[in-house]
SEMAR-261941 format. One line per 2 residues: number of its first residue (from 1); for each residue z, y negated, x of N, C-alpha, C. Coordinates in steps of 0.001 Angstrom, whole numbers, plus 500000, padded with zeros to 6 digits. Layout:
BEGIN
NUM> Z/Y/X/Z/Y/X/Z/Y/X  ...
% end
This chain:
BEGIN
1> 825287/803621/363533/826721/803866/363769/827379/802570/364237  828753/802424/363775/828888/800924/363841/830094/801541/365242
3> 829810/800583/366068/830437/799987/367418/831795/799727/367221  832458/800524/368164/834099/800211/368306/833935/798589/369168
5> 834844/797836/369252/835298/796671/370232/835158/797315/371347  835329/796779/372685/835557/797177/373997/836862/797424/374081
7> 837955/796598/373485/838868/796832/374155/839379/798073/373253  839480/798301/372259/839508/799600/371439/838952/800521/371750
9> 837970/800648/372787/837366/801916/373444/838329/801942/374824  838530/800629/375531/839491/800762/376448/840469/801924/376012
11> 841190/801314/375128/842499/802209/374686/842586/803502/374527  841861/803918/374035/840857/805112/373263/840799/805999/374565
13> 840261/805238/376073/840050/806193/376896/841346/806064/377708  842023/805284/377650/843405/805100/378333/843664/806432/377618
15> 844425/806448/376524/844720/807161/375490/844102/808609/376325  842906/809084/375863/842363/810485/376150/843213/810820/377729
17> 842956/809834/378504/843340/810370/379759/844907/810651/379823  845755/809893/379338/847315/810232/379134/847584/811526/378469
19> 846357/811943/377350/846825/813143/376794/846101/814616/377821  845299/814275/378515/844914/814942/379576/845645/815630/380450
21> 846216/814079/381197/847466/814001/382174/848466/814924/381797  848655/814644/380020/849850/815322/379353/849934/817062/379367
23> 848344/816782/379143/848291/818630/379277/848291/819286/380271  847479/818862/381157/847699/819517/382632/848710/819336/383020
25> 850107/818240/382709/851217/818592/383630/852358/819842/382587  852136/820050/381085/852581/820380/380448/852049/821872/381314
27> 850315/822438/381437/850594/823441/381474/850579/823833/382811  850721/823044/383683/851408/823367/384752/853053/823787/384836
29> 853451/823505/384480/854937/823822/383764/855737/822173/384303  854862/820922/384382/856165/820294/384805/856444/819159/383976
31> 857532/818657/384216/858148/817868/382821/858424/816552/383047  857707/816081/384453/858044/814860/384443/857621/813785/384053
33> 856771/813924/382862/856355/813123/382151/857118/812914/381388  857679/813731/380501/858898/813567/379663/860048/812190/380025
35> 860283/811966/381443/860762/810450/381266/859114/809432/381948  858541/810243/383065/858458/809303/383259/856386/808848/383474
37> 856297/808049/381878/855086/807886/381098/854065/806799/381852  854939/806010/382389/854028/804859/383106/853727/805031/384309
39> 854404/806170/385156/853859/806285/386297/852534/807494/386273  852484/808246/385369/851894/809164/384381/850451/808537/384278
41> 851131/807470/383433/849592/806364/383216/848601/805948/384469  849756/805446/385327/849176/804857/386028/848079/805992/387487
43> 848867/807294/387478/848474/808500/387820/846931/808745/387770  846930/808890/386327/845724/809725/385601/844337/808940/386086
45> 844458/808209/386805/843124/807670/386905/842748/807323/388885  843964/808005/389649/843841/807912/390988/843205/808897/391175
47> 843148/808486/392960/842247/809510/393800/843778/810411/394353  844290/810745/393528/845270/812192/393910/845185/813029/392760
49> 844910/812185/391926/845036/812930/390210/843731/813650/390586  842016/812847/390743/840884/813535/390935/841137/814724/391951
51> 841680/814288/393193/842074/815464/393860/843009/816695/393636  843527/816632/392389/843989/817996/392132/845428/817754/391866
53> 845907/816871/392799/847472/817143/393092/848375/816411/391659  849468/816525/391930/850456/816437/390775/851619/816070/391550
55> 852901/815403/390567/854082/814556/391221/854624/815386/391879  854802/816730/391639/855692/817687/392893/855393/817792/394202
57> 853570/817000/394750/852992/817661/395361/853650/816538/396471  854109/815453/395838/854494/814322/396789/855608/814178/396684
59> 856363/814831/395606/857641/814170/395092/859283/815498/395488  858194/816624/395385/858904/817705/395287/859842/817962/393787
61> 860607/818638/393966/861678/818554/393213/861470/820222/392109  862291/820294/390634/862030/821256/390627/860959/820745/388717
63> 860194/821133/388735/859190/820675/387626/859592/821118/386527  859831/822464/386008/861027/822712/385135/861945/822952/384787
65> 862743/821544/385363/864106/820914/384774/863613/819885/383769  863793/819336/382290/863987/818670/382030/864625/817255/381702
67> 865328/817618/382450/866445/816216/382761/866484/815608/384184  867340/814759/384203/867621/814179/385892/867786/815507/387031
69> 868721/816197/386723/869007/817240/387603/867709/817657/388246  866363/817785/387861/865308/818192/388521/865125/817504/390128
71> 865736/816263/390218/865957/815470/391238/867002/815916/392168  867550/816734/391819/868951/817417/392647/868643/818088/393386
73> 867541/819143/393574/867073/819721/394536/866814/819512/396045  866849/820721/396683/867035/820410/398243/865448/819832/398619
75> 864108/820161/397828/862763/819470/398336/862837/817985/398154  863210/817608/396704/863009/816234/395985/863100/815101/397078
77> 862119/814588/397004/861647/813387/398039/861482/812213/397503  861929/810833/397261/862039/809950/396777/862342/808714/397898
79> 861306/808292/399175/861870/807719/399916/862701/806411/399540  863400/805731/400432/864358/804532/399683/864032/803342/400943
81> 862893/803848/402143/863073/803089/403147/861754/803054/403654  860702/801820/404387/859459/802044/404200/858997/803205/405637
83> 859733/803464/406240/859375/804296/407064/859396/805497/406432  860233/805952/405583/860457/807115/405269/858877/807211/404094
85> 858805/806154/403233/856939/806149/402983/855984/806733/403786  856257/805985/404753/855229/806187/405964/854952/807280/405959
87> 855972/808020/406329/856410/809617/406956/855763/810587/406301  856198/810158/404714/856077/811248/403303/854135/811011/403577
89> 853893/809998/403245/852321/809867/403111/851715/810839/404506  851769/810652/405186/851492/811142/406674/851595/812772/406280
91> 852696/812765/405667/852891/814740/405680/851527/815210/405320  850700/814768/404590/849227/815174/403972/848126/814733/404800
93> 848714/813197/404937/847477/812707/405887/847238/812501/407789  848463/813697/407505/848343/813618/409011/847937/815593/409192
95> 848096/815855/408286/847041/817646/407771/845556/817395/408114  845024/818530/409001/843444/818648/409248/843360/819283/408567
97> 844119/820675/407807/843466/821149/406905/843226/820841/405171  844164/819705/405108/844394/818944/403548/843450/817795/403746
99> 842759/817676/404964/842187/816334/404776/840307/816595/405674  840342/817466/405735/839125/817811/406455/838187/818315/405416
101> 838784/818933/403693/837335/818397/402686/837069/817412/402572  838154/816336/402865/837625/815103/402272/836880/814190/402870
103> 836955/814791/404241/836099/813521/405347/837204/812670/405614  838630/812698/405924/839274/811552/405948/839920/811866/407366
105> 840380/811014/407948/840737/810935/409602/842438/811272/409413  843121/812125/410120/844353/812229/410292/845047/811515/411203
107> 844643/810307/411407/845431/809868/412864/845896/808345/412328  845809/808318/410822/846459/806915/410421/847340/806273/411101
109> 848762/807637/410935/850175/807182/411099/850245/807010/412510  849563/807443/413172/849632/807099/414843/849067/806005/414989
111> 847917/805466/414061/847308/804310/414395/848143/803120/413884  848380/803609/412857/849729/802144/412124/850929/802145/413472
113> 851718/802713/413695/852404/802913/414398/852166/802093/415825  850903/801775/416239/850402/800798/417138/850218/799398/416745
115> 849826/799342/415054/849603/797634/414949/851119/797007/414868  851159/796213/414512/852219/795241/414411/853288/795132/413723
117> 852567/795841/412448/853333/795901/411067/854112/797357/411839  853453/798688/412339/853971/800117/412632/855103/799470/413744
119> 854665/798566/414405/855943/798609/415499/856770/797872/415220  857231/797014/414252/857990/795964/413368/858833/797261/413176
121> 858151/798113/412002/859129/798837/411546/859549/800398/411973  858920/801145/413259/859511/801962/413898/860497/801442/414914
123> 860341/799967/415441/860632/799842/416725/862098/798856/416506  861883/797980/415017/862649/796802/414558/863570/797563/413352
125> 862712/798180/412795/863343/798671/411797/863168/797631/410608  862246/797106/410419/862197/795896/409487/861322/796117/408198
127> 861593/795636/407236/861703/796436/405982/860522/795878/405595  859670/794545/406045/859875/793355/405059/858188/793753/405525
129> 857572/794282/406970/856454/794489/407211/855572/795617/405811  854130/795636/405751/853390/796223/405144/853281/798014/405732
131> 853376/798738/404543/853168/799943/405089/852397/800707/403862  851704/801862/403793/850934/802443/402881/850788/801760/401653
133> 852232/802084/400959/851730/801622/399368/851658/800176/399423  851884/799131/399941/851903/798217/400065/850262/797540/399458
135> 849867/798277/400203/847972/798036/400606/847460/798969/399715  847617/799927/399421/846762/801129/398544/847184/801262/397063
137> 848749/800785/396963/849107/801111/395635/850437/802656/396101  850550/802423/394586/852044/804160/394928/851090/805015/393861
139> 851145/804917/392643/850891/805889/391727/849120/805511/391414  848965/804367/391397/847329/803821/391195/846680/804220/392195
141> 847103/804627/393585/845808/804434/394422/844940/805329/394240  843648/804246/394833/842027/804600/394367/841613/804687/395442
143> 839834/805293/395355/839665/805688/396728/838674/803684/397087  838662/803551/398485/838366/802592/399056/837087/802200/398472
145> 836248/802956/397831/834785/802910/397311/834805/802695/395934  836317/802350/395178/836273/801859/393809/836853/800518/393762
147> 835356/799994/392921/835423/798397/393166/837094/798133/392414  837995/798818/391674/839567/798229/391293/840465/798385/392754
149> 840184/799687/393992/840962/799707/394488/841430/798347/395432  842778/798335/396241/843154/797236/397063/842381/796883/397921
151> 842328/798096/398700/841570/797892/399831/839443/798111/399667  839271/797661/398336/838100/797224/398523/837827/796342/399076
153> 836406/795936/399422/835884/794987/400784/836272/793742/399741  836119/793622/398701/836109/792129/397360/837528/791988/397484
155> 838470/792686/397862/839742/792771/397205/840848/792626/398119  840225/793252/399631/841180/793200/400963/841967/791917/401337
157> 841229/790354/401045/841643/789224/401334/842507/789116/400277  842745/789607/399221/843905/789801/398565/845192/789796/398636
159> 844638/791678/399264/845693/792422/399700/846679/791686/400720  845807/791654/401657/846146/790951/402855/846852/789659/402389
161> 846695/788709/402001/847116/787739/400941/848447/787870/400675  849450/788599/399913/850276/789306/399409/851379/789159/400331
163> 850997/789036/401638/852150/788570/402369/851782/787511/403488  850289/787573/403639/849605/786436/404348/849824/785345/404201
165> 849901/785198/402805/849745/784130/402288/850937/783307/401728  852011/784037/401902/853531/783613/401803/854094/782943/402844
167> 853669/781585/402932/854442/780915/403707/856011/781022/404601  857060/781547/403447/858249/781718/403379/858500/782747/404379
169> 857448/783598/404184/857279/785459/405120/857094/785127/405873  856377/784554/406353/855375/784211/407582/855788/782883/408765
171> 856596/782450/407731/857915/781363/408427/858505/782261/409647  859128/783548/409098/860079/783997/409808/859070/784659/411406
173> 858148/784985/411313/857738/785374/412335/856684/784329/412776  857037/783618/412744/856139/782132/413346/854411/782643/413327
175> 854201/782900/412256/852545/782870/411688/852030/781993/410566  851059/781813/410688/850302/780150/409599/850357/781292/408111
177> 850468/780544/407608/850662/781268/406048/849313/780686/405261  848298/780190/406196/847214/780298/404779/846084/780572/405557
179> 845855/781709/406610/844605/782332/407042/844285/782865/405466  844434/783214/404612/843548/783827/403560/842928/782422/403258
181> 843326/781456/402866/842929/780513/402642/841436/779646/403383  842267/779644/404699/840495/779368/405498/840029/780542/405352
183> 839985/781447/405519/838930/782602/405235/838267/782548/404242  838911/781970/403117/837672/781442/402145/836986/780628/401865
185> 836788/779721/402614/836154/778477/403232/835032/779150/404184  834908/780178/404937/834516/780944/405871/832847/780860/405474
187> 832005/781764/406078/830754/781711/405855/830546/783209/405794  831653/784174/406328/831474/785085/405878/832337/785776/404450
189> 833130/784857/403812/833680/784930/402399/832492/784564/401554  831450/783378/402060/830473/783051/401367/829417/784619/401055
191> 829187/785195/402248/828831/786454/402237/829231/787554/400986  830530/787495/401332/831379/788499/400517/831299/788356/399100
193> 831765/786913/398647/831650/786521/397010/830750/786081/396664  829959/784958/397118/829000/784456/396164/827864/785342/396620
195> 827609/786102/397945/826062/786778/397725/826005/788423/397475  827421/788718/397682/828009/790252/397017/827589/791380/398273
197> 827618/790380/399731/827445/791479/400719/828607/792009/400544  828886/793460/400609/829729/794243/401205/830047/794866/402721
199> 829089/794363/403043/829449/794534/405093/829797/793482/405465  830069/792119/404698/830305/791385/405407/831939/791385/405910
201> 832171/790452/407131/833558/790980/407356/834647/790363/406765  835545/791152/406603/836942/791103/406214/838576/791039/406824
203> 839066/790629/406602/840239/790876/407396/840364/791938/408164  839960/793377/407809/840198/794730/408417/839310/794778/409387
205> 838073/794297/408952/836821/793744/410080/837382/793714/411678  837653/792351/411771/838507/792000/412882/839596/792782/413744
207> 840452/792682/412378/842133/793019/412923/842284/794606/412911  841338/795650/412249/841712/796670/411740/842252/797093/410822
209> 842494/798006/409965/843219/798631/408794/844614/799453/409329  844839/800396/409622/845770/800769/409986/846719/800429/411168
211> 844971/800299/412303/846335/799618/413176/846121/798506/413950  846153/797785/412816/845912/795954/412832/846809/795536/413565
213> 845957/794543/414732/846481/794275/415475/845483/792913/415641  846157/792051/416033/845596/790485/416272/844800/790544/417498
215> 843913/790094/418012/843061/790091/419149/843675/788475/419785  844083/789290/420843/844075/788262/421733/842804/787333/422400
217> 843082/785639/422871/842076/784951/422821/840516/785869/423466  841129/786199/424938/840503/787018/425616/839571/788032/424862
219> 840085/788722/423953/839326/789512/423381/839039/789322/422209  838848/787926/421562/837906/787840/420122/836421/787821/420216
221> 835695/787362/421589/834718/786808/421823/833696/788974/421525  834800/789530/422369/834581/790971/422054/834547/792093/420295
223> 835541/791288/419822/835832/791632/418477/834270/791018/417730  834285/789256/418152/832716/788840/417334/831597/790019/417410
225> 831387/790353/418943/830489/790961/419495/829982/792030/418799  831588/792783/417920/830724/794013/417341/829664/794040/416715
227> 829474/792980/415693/828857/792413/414648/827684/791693/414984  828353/790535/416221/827019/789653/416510/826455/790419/417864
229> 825920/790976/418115/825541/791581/419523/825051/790490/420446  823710/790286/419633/822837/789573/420625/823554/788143/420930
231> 824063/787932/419932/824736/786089/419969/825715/786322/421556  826511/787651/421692/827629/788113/422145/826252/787986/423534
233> 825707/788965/423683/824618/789077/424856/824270/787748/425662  823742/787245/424978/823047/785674/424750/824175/783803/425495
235> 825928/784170/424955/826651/783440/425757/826817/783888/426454  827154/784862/427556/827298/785448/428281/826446/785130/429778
237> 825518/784798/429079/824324/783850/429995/824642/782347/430180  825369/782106/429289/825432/780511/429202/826342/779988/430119
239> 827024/778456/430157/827673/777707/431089/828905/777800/430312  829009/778374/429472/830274/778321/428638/831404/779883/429225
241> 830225/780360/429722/830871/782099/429436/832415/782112/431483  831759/781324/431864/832868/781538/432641/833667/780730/432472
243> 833557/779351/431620/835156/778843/431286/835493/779834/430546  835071/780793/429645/835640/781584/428738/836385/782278/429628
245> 835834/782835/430563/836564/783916/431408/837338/783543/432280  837428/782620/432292/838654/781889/433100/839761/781218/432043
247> 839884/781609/430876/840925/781093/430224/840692/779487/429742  839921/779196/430162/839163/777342/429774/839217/777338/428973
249> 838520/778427/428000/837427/777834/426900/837293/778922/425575  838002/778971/424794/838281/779701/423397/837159/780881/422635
251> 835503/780693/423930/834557/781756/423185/834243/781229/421393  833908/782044/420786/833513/782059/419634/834127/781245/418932
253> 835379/781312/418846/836507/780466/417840/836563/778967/418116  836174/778769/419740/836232/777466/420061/834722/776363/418890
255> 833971/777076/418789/833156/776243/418149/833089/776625/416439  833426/778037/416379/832868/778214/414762/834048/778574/414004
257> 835573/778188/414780/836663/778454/414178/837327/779787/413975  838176/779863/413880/838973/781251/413780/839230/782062/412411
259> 839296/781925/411619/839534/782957/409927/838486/782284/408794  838465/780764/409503/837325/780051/408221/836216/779863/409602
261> 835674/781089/409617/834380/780997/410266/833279/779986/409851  832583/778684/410313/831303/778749/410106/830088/779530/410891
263> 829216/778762/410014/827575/779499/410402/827128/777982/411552  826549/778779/412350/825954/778011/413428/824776/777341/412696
265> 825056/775740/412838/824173/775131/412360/824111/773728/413409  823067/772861/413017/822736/771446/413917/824153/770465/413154
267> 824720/770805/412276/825597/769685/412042/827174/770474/412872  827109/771552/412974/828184/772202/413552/828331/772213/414899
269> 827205/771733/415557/826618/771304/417404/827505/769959/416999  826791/769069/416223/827147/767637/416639/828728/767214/416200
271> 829545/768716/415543/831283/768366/415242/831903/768886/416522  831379/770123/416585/832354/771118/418149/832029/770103/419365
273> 830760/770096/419744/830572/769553/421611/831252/768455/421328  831590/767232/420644/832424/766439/421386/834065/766481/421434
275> 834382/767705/420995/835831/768297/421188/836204/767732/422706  834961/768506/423124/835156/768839/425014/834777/767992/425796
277> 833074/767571/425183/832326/766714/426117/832083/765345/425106  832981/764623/424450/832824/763075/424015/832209/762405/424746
279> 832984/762134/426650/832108/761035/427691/831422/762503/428530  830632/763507/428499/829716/763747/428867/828140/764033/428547
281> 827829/762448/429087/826575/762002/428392/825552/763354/428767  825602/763630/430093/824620/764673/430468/824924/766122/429645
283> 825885/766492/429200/826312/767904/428061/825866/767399/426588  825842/765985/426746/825751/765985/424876/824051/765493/424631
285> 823421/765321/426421/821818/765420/426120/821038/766561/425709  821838/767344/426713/821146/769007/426421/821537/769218/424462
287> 822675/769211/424437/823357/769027/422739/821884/768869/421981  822130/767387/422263/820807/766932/420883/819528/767425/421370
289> 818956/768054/422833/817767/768560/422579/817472/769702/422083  818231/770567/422082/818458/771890/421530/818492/771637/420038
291> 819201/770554/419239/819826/770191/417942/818315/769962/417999  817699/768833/418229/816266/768685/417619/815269/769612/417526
293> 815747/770289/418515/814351/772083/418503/814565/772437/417340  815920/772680/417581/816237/773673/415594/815592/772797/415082
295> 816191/771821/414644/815969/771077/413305/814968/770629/413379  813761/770345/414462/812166/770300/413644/811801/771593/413431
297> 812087/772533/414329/811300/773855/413568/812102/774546/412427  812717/773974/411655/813762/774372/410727/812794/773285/409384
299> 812362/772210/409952/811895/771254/408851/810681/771820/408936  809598/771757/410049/808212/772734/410052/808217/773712/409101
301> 809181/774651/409375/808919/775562/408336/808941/775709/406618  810066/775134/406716/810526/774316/405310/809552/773819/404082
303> 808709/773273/405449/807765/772085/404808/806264/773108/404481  806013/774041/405533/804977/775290/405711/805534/776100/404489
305> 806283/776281/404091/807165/777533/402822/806498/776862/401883  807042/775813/401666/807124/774679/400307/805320/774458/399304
307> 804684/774262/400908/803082/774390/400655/802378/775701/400780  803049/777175/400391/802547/777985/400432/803095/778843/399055
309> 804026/778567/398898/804582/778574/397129/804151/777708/396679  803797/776581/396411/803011/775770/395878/801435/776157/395344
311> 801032/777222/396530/799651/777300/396685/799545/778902/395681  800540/779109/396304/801009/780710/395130/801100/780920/393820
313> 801409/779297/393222/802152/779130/391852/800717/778790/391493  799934/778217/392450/798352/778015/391721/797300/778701/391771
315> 797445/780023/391724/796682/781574/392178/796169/781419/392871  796143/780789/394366/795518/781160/395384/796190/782587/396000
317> 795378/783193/396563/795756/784091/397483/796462/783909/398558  797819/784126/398868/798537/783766/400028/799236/785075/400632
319> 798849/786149/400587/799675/786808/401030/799523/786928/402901  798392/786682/403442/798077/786346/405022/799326/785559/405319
321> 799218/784534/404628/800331/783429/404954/801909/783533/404736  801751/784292/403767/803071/784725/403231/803903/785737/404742
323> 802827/786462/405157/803616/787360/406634/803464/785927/408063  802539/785336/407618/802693/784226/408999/804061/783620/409309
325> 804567/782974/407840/805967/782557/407624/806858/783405/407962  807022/784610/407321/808498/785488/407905/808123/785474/409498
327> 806802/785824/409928/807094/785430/411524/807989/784355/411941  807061/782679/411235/807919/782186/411589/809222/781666/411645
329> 809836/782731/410139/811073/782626/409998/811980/783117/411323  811285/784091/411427/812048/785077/412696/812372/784462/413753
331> 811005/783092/414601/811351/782392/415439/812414/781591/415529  812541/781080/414360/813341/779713/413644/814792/780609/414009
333> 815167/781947/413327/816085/782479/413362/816557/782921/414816  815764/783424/415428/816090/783554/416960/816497/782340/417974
335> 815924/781367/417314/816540/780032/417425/817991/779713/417667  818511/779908/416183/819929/780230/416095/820520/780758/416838
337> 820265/782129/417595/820844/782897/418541/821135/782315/420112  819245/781663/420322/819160/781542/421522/820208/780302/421872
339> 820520/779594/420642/820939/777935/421535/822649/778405/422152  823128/779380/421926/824275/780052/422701/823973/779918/423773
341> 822996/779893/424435/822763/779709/426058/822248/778584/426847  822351/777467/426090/822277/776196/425781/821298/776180/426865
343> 820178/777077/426926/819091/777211/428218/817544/776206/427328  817059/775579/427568/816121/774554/426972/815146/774991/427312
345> 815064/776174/428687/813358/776746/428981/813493/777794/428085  814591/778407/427590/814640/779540/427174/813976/779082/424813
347> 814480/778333/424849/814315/777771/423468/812497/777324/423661  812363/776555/424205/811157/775487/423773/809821/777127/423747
349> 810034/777883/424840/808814/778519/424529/808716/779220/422089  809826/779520/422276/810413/780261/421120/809971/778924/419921
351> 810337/777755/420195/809987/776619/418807/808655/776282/418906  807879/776775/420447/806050/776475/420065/805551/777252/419472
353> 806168/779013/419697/805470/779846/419118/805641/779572/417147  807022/779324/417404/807019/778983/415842/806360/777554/414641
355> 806447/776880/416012/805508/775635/415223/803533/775612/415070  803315/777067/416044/802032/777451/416397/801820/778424/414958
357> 802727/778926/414560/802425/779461/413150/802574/779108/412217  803437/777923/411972/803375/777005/410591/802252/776394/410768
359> 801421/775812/411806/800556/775516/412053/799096/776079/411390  799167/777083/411893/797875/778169/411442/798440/778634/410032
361> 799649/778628/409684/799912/778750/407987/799089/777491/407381  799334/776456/408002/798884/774839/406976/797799/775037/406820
363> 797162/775600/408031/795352/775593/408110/794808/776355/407255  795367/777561/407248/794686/778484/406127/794871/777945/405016
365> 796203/777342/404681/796028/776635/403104/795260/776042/403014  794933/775491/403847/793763/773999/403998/792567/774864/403501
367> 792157/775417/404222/790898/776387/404452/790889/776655/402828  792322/777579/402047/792031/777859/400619/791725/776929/399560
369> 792259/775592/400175/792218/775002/398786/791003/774233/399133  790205/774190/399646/789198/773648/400384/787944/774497/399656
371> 787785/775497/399509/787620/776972/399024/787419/776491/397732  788990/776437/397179/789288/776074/395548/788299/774811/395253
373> 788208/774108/395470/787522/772915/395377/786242/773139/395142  785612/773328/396150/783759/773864/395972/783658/774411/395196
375> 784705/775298/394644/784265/776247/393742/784334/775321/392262  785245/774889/392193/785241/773509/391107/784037/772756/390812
377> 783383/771995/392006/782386/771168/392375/781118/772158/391829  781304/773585/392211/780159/774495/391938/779790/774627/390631
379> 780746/775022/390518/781215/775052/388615/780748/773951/387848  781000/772797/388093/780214/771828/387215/779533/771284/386834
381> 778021/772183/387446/776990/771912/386742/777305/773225/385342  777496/774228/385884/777375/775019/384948/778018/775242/383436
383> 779401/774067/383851/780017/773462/382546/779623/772550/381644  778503/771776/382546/777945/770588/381880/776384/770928/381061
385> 775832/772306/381574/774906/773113/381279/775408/773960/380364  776531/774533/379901/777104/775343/378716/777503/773860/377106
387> 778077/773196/377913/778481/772027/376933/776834/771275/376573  776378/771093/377191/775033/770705/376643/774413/771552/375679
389> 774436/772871/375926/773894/774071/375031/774883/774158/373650  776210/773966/373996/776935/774263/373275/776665/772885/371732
391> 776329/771857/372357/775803/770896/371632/774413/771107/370728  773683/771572/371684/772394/772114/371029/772241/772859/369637
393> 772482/774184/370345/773288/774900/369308/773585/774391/368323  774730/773408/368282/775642/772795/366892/774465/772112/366332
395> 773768/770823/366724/772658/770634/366048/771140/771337/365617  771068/772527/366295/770013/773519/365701/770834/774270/364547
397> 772165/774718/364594/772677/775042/363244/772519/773722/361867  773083/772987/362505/773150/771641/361382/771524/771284/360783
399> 770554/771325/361279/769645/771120/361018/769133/772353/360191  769052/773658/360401/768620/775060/359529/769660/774687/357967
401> 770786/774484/358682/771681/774508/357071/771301/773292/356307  770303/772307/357222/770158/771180/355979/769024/771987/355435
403> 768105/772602/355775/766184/772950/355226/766975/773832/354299  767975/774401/354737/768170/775851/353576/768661/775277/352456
405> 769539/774269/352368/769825/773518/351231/768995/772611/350303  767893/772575/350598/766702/772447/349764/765365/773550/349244
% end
């Protein structure tokens, strides 16, 4: 059977679903497809259409009228103002009993109503802030778990984007107009796009979804925390944690930045500490001894990996070694955590245990290929004892086939 194109099957199912749309609103008795086809379109494939509902259910009005007049009615709802959005959406989603098959929380509109954007425009009356369809779509919206919708985790820095990212907007209320921008520079955008985590965080992460609200300095170090626990646990101990709490000292953002997060690394020690401590020779000793813990047991291991895939690719048996390493990955990684507490008794026990197992990784390789060898050495008499025979042989044949030829 010969193959339609893709995009000819596209159409094809666009198509089926419009005549779908067409029938169920036809035999529902309502006619507002008759003008209006693209919102129709755009309908047939949301999470209101799957859920049952239809344009009266949001729109009111009277379904069979065929003409404008259907809009004349005392229900017909057509807000013209984004609060009055707000409001209309809320009538359903602020229902426990319209929203309690679905698993969905009724307390949106109370929660918007607290972030920034809800009190802009209950409190300001300002048009220009984000409210439902803004973020979800009007006639398209999808549910949060379809990789097209807005507010997918791939898609939120987008969304957010859309007015984030408008300089001109963002003029007026004295905000930087390219946080989407460092955010993608970030290490957790690296997360998001190039390794296709979906937990990693997002704008909503942080700030919230409905009722997004900016974290004050005081409380980002708390916001990190959800996510990083132990890192969160771990400064808290350190010499840093009461300038934090005294307003000194910026917590989390002060070293790994604010929307373009990095990843804690030895080159990210030697850019942040001299922000603060340039002439403090005694802060930037502890610095590089901590920087050198990582980074030899970061090269130890490296170097222990490298010679154990090596040893793998040449059928030795490595799987002993293969669990020695994730141990000592784990050390190496706890590493990372611990130098938040810029404590040097607390690290050095943690980089012996880990250099004590790349250690006993090298040895066992040693031990295998050591192994491999003898067995080589063993072997070659018995190769040189087959090839000798194998010679034999050839001249006890050569010799029968000469007698037989006479």
């Amino acid at each position: 059977m010969q193959r339609l194109p893709q995009r000819r099957t596209h159409v094809i199912a666009i198509a089926c679903c419009l005549l779908m749309a067409s029938a169920a609103a036809r035999a529902e008795g309502i006619s507002c497809l008759n003008c209006h086809t693209n919102e129709m379109h755009q309908f047939s494939a949301s999470a209101h259409a799957q859920a049952g509902l239809n344009c009266v259910d949001c729109h009111g009005g009277d379904p069979k009228i065929t003409d404008e007049t259907a809009h004349t009615t005392d229900n017909f709802r057509s807000p013209n103002t984004k609060q009055g959005i707000a409001e209309l959406c809320a009538s359903c989603h602020s229902d426990v009993r319209k929203m309690n098959p679905y698993g969905l929380a009724t307390d949106q509109l109370a929660q918007y109503k607290t972030s920034k954007h809800g009190e802009q425009l209950f409190e300001h009356n300002d048009q220009n802030v984000a409210v439902c369809v803004d973020c979800h779509g009007v006639h398209d919206i999808l549910s949060p778990k379809t990789p097209g919708s807005r507010v997918y985790p791939t898609n939120i820095p987008q969304t957010c984007g859309r007015c984030h990212s408008n300089a001109k907007l963002m003029d007026q209320y004295k905000l930087p107009g390219d946080v989407v921008a460092q955010y993608k520079t970030s290490y957790h955008a690296t997360m998001l796009f190039e390794k296709g985590d979906l937990s990693a965080p997002t704008c909503v992460t942080c700030h919230g979804s409905h009722g997004a609200s900016p974290p004050g300095t005081a409380q980002v170090g708390e916001v990190c925390g959800k996510c990083h626990v132990r890192q969160r646990e771990l400064f808290g101990k350190s010499p840093h944690a009461e300038a934090a709490a005294a307003g000194l000292f910026g917590g989390c953002i002060s070293c790994h930045g604010n929307h373009g997060i990095q990843k804690a690394s030895v080159e990210l020690f030697a850019k942040t500490c001299v922000q603060c401590h340039a002439k403090d020779e005694k802060e930037l000793g502890v610095r590089d001894a901590v920087a050198t813990l990582i980074r030899d047991s970061q090269s130890q291991y490296d170097q222990a990996q490298a010679r154990v895939h090596e040893a793998t690719v040449r059928g030795l048996a490595t799987d002993d070694e293969q669990l020695l390493l994730q141990e000592a990955n784990t050390q190496v990684t706890q590493l990372e955590a611990l130098q938040h507490t810029l404590a040097l008794d607390q690290l050095k026990p943690v980089a012996a245990h880990s250099e004590e197992l790349v250690k006993l990784t090298e040895s066992n390789i040693a031990g295998l290929e050591r192994v491999e060898r003898w067995k080589r050495v063993a072997l070659t008499p018995i190769w040189i004892f087959l090839a000798v025979m194998a010679v034999l042989f050839w001249l006890k044949r050569r010799q029968i086939e000469k007698w037989g030829g006479r």
